[in-house]
C-alpha positions in Angstrom: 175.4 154.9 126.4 174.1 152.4 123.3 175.3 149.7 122.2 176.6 149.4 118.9 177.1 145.9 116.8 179.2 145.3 114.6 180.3 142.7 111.8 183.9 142.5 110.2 183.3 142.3 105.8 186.8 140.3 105.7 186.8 138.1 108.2 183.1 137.6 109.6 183.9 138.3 113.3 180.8 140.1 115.2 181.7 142.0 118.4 179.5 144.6 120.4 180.7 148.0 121.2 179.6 150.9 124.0 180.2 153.9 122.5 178.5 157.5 122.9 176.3 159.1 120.3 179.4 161.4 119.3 181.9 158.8 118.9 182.9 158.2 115.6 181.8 155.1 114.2 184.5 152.2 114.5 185.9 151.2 110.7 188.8 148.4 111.0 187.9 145.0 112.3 190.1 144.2 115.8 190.9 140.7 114.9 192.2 140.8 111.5 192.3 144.8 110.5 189.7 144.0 107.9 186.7 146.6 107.3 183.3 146.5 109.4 180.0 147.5 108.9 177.4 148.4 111.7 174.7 146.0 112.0 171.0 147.3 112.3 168.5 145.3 114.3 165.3 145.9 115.4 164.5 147.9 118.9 162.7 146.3 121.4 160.6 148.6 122.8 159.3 148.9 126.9 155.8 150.5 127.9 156.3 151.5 131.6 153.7 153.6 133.9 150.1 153.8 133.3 147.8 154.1 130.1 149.3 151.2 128.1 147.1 148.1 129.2 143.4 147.5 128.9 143.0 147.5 132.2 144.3 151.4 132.6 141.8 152.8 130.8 139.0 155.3 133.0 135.7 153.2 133.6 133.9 152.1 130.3 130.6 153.0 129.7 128.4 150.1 130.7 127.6 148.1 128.0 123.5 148.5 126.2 121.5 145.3 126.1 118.3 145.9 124.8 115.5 145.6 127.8 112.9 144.4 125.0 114.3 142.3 122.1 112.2 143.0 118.9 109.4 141.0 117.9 109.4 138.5 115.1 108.0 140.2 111.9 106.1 137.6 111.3 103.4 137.1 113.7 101.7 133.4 114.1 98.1 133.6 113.2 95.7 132.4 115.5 92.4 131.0 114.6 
């Protein structure tokens, strides 16, 4: 089940609640009976199994090196 947070608009009190998705959401503050508002955050999100690293990924293709750089355009002139 999530964990929901919330943050009292009356008194400032933050608590965390566990609560199912169909629970309703909580509205009075336990400490002072005040109203609360549910406080978003970001999600921290977890790769697990394969495919999510560099070194998952199927065999690269070897890389191409050129077996005869190119020539100078300018030759030297010999005399």
């Amino acid at each position: 089940m999530p964990t929901y947070e919330y943050a009292c608009t009356a008194c400032g009190h933050e608590f965390e609640v566990v609560q199912s998705f169909s629970d309703e959401a909580i509205s009075i503050c336990p400490q002072c009976q005040g109203e609360v508002r549910k406080v978003y955050n970001n999600v921290g999100v977890v790769f697990k199994g394969s495919g999510f690293y560099k070194t998952d990924s199927r065999a690269s293709a070897p890389t191409a090196t050129p077996s005869n750089p190119p020539q100078s355009a300018t030759k030297p002139i010999v005399d």
